[in-house]
Each structure stands twice: as structure tokens, then as C-alpha cells.
C-alpha positions as CSV (number, residue, x, y, z in Angstrom):
1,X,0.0,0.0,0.0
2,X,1.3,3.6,-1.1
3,X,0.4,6.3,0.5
4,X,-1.2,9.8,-2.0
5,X,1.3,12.9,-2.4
6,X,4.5,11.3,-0.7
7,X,5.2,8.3,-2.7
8,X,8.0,7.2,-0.3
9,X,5.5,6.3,2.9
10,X,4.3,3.0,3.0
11,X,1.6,0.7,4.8
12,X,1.7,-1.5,7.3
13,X,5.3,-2.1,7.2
14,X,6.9,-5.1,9.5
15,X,9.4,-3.4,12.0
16,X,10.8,-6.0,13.9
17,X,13.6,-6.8,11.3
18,X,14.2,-3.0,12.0
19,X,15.3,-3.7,16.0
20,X,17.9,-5.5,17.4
21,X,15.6,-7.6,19.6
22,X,13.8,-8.8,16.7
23,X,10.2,-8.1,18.0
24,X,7.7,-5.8,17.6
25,X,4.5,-5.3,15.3
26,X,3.6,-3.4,12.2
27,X,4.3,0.8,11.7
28,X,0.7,1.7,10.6
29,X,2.8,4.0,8.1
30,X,6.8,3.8,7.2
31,X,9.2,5.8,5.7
32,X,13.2,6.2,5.2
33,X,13.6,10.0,4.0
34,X,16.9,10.3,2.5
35,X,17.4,14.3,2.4
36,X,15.8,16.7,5.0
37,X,13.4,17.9,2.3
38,X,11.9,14.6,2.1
39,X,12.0,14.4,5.8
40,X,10.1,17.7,6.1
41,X,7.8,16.4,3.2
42,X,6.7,13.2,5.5
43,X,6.2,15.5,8.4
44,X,4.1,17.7,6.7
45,X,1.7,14.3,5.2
46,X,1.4,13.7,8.9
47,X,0.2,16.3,10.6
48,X,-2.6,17.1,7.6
49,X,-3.6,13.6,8.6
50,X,-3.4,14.6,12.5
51,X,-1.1,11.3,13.0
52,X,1.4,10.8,15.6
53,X,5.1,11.0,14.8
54,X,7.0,8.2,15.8
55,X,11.0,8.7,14.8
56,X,13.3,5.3,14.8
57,X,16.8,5.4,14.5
58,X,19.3,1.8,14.7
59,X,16.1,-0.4,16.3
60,X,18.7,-0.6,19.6
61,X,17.4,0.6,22.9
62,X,13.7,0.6,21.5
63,X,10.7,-2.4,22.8
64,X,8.3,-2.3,20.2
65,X,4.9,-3.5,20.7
66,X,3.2,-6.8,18.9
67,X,0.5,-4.9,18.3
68,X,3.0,-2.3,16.1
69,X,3.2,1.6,16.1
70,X,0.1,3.9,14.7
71,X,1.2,6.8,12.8
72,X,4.2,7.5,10.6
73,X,7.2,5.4,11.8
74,X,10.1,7.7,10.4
75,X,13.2,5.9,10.5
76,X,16.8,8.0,10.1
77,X,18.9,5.3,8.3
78,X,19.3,6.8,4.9
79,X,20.2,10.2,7.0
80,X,24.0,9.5,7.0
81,X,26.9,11.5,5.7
82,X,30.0,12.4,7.2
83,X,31.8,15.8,6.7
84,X,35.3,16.1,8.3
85,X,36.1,19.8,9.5
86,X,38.9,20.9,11.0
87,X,40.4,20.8,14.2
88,X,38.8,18.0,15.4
89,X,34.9,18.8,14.1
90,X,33.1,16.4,12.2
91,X,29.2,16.9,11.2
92,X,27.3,13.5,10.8
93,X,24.1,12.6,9.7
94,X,21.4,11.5,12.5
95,X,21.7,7.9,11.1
96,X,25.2,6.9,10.8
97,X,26.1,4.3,13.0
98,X,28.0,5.2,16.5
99,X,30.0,2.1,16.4
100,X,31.5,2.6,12.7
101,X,32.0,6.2,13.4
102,X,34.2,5.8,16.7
103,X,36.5,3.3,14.1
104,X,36.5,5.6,11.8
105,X,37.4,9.0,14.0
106,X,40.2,6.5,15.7
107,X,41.2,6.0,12.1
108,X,42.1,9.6,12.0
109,X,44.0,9.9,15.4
110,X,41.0,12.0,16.6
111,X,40.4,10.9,20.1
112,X,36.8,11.2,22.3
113,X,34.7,8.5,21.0
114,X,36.8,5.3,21.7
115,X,33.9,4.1,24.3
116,X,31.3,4.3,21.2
117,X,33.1,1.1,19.7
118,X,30.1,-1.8,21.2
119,X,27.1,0.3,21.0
120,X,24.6,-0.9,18.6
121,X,23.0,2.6,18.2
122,X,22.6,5.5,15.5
123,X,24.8,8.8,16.1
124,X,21.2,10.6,16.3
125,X,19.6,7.7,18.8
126,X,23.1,8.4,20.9
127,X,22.4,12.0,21.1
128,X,18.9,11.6,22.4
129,X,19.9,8.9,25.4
130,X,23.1,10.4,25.7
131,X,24.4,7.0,25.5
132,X,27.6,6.3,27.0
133,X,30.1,3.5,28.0
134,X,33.2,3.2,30.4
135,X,33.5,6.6,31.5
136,X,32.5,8.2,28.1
137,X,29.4,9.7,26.7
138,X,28.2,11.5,24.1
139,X,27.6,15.1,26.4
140,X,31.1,15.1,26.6
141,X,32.0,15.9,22.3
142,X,28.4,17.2,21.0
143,X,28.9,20.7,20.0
144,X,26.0,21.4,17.9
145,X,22.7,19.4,16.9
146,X,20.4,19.9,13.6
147,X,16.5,19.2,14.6
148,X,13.7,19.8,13.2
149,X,10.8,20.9,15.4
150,X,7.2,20.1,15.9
151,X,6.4,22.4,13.0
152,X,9.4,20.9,10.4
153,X,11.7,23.7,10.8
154,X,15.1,23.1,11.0
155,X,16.8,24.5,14.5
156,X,20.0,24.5,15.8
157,X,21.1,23.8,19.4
158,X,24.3,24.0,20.8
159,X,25.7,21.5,22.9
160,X,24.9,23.1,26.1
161,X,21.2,23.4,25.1
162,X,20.6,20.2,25.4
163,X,20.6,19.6,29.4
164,X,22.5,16.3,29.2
165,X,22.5,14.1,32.0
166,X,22.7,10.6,32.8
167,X,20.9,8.6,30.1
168,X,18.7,11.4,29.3
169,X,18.5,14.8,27.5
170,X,15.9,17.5,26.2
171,X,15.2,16.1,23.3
172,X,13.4,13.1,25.0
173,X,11.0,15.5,26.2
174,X,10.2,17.5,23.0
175,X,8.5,16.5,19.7
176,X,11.8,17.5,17.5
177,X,14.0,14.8,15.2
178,X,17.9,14.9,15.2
179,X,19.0,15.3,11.8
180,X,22.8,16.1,12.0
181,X,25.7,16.8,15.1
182,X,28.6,18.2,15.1
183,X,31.1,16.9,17.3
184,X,34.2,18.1,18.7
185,X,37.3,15.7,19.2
186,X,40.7,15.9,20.5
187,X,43.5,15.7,16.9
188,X,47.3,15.4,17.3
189,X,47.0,12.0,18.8
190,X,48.8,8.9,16.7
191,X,46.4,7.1,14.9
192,X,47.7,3.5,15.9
193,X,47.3,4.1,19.5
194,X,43.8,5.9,19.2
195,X,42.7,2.1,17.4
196,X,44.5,0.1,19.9
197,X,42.5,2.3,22.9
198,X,39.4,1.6,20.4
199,X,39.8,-1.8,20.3
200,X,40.6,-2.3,23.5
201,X,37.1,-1.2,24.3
202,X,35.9,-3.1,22.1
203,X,37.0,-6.2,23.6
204,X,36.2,-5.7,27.5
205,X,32.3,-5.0,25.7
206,X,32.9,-8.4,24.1
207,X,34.1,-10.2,28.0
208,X,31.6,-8.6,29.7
209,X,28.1,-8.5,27.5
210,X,26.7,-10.8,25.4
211,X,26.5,-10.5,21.4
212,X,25.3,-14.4,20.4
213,X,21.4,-13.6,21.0
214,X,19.2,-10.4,20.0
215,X,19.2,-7.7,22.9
216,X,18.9,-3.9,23.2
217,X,21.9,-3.2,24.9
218,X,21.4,-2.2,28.7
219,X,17.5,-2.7,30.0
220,X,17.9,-0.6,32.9
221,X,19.8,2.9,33.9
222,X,22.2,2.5,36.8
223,X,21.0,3.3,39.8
224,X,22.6,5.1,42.9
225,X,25.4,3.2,44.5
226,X,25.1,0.0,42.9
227,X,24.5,-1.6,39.0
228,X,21.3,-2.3,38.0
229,X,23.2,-5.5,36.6
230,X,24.7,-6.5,40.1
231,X,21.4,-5.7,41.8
232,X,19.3,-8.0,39.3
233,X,22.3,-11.1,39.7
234,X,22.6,-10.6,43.5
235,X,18.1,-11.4,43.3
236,X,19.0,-14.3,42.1
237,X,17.1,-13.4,38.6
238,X,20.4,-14.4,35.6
239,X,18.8,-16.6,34.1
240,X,15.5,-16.4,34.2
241,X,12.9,-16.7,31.7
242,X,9.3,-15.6,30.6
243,X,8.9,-17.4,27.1
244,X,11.9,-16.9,24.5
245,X,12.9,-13.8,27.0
246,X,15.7,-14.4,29.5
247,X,17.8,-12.9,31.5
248,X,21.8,-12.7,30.0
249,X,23.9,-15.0,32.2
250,X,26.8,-13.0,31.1
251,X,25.6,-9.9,32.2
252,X,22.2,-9.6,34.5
253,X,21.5,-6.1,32.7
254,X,20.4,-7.4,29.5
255,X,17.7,-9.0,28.3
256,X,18.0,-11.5,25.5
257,X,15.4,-13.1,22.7
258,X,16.5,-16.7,23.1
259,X,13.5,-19.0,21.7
260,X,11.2,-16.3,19.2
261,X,10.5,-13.9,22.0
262,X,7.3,-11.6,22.0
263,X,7.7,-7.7,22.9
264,X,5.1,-9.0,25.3
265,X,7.7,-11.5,27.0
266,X,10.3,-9.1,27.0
267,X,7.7,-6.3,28.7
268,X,6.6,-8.5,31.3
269,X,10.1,-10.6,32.3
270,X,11.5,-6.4,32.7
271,X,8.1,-5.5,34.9
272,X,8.7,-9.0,36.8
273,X,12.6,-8.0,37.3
274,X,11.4,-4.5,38.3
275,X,8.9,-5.9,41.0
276,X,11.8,-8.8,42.5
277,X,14.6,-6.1,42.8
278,X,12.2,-3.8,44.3
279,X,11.3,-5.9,46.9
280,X,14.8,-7.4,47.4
281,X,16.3,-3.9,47.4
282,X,13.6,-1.4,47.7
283,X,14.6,0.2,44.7
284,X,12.7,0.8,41.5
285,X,15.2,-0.4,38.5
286,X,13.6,2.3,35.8
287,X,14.4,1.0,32.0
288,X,16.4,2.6,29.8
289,X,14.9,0.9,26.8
290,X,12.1,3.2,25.3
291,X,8.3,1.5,24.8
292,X,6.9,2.3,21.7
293,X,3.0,1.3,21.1
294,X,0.5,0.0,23.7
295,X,2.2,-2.6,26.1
């Protein structure tokens, strides 16, 4: 099914492929804009309609529903482009992905993004979350950020705009898209050695987390003094399973599809680890994974 005026929107189109948990429903409408005109065009064929927006970047850190998204799904993967400046700036487009981009800035000698290496995300995704890893994150090298607001105008915030803070920023609470940062790295630095740090990071993600089944990275921000992962093994819950969800064995903070999980599995084995650490610890875990549709 093809939607009238913008031929590049689609019908009911199957998003779980789309994720890196392999679940999740239909998008009621689709689309992969390539240029921020067509972007703005699929904006603009929503809100005539008065349909919700829903913007999807690398499928990582998002739980899907079974029952799929209403609206436009937009998804940022054809938004890429890299444009290396000088002294250490380099824009990128909303949907290049973190992980090839920290190889190639290490490629350069241009230091700062060496803990991006294992993170299954999009540069624009990374933004939002302010994802992070081993003492890095992405507050500490975003100088400017492209959006587009609620109305499809292009905006630009500096880095300081964005009130980063753990796991979080601004532009979860707001109704604008990321199209393009601008980042700002250290230069001078011998290429070899900015691999070898890259790489090195690399492999502790590899010893510590696991990569042989479908996950979304981390489940649940870190609480305040101890890991959500060490508080989830120490209530005895690696392991455990609610259909083909389980918890990692490796590493108590993710949450893997081992047997053709549901969204629904993976919803209720994070409310049931939610509830057991709560009353082990009397602290409520609170996800980092986003819901998207009615759970």
C-alpha cells in the first residue's frame, strides 16, 4: 500500500527486522527519507492527517509492541553522511552508526569517541539517550545538533542546550527529530594508539556483555550506589525466563530473545525483574529501553 502525495511512505510495514531484539509489530505508516526535504515532506503528510510522529533510529534501545506503532514510523537510516572539518569537528548525519563512526574517527587519530566502539546505536539515537560507556558519553563531544521541530523547521542547538545528564536529555521530552551533530574531538593524537585504545574497548564489551542472541543493549539505567546488573544477579534473577525472553547470564543487565520472543515477553520478564529487585532492594530499576505502542 502507497500512501497519496508522498510516494516514499508505506503501509503497514513489518518493523521488527528493524530492531535489534527482533520483535515488535507493524508501523501503521513507514518511511526512510533520504534528504531533510523529504524528511520535512513526510512531516508535513502527517500532521494534515493529525497522525502521531514516531522517529526510529538503529532499532537498539527501543521495545516495540506486537501490536505495532500507529502513525508515521520515520526511520533516520538513509540520514547519514560524514563531513570532516577541521580541528577536530566532524558533522554526521542522524543515522550513521556510532559504532563505525568511533572506528572511523580512531582511524584519523581523533580521540573522544573510543567508548562508542560496542554500542549498537545511530549517532542521532546516541544523542537523544546520551548514550555512554566506560566513562565516556556522548555530552562530553556534541557541539551542535540539527532538529527539526514540531512544526518541520530546522533548529539549531548548541551543545549546552541540550541539558544532558545521565541517560537522558531534552530532546526526549520534545517533539523535535535529530538530523545532524557536530562533534568536537581531540586531533594530534597517533592514529595507531587511538585504534589500539578503540579496540581495547571493544574487547572488555565483548568479555563482559553478550553478542550471540538479540538484545537492546542495557535494560535498565544505573542506579545510585550499585549496578542495575549486580542488583538484578545478586536477586538471584540471571537466568530467568518468561517465554523466549531471558535474563543474560553474562551480564544480569540485558535482556535477551532466546527462543522467538514476543515484545510482550520481553515487557513482562522487565516488569517482573522490576517488581523482584524492588522488593529485594527497595529500589525501583527504571528502564532505559524506550516502549513504543501499547504494552
Amino acid at each position: 500500500m502507497v500512501a497519496e502525495v508522498v510516494p516514499l511512505i508505506q503501509g503497514e510495514v513489518p518493523l521488527a527486522g528493524l530492531t535489534t531484539w527482533r520483535v515488535g509489530g507493524q508501523a501503521e505508516w513507514y518511511a526512510e527519507p533520504r534528504t531533510l526535504a523529504e524528511l520535512q515532506q513526510c512531516l508535513a503528510w502527517a500532521q494534515t492527517r493529525s497522525l502521531p510522529v514516531t522517529v526510529l533510529g538503529a532499532g537498539s534501545n527501543v521495545l516495540i509492541s506486537d501490536l505495532g506503532i500507529p502513525g508515521l514510523v520515520l526511520h533516520t537510516r538513509r540520514l547519514t553522511g560524514v563531513e570532516w572539518g577541521c580541528q577536530g569537528r566532524v558533522r554526521v548525519g542522524a543515522g550513521e552508526s556510532l559504532a563505525r563512526l568511533a572506528r572511523a574517527v580512531a582511524g584519523r587519530g581523533w580521540s573522544g569517541l573510543e567508548w562508542g566502539i560496542g554500542i549498537p546505536g545511530s549517532v542521532g539515537g546516541a544523542v537523544v539517550m546520551n548514550a555512554g560507556a566506560q566513562g565516556g558519553c556522548m555530552a562530553q563531544v556534541v557541539k551542535r545538533v540539527e532538529v527539526l521541530d514540531g512544526e518541520g523547521r530546522l533548529q539549531e542547538l548548541r551543545g549546552e542546550e541540550l541539558g544532558f545528564q545521565y541517560r537522558s536529555s531534552l530532546l526526549q521530552e520534545r517533539p523535535w527529530i535529530v538530523v545532524g551533530v557536530e562533534l568536537g574531538l581531540e586531533i594530534n593524537r597517533d592514529p595507531a594508539q587511538v585504534l589500539a585504545e578503540t579496540q581495547q574497548h571493544w574487547e572488555r564489551r565483548r568479555r563482559t556483555q553478550p553478542y550471540e542472541w538479540p538484545s537492546c543493549g542495557s535494560v535498565f539505567r544505573n542506579p545510585v550506589p550499585r549496578a542495575a546488573g549486580w542488583l538484578i544477579e545478586q536477586t538471584g534473577l540471571k537466568g530467568f525466563r518468561i517465554g523466549g525472553a531471558e535474563v543474560s547470564q553474562q551480564h544480569a543487565n540485558f535482556i535477551l530473545n532466546r527462543n522467538h520472543a514476543t515484545a510482550q515477553d520481553i515487557y513482562q520478564l522487565i516488569v517482573y525483574v522490576q517488581e523482584r529487585v524492588e522488593a529485594h532492594w527497595g529500589i525501583r530499576l527504571e528502564p532505559e529501553v524506550k516502549m513504543m505502542g501499547v504494552f
